[in-house]
N, C-alpha and C positions, 0 to 999 in steps of 0.2 A: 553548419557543415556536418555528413556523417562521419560516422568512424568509418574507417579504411576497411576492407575486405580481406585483406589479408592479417589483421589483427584478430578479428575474428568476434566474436561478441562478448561485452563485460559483464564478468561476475566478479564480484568480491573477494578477496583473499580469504577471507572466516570462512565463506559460505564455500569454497571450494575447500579448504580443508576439512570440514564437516564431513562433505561428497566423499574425500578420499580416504578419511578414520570410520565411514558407513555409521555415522553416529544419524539420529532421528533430526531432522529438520523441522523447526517448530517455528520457528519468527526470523524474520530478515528486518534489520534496520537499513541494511541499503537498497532505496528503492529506485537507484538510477538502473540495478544486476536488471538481466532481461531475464525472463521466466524462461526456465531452459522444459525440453520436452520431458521427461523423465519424473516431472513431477504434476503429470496429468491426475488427477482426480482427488490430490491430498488437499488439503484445509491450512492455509499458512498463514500466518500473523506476521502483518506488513507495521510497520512504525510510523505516523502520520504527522508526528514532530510532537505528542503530547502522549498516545496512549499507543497499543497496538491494534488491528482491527484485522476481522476476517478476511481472507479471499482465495474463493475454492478455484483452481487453477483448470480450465478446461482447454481444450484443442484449441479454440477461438484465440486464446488470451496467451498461447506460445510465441512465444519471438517478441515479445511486447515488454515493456518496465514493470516494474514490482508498481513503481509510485503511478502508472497512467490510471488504476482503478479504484488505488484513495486520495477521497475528499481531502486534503487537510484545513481547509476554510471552513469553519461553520458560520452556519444561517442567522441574522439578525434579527431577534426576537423584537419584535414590536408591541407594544401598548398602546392600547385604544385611550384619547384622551377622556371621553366621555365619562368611562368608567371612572376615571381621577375625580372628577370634575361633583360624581353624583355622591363619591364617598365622603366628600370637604361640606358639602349641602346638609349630610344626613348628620 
């Protein structure tokens, strides 16, 4: 279900007091806040549940989640048996 219309859209408590003390925005760890317009074109570090990572905020990517743009799953590295297999030989 969305959120209601007339609630209007979520940002974070921190992340709104930041806005309102005009302090510099550097990282968000809530990645549910939506990317408000006003921060077109800065460089923000989003929290992916381990580290922070970049994401440069453009027109496209307004009205949308901090978290729709990062990964938090990495890739499973796989090993070729072979290579095992020639190193136990030699």
């Amino acid at each position: 279900m969305a959120r209601s219309i007339w609630k209007g859209v979520f940002l974070e408590k921190a992340f709104i007091k930041k806005i309102l003390n005009k302090q510099k925005i550097n990282f968000v760890w809530s990645r549910q806040s939506v990317i408000p317009a006003y921060l077109i074109g800065i460089t923000i570090l989003v929290h992916n549940g381990r580290f922070f990572k970049k994401l440069l905020v453009t027109r496209e990517k307004v009205g949308f989640k901090f978290g729709a743009f990062i990964i938090t799953r990495t890739k499973p590295k796989f090993q070729l048996k072979t290579k095992k297999i020639l190193k136990k030989k030699n």
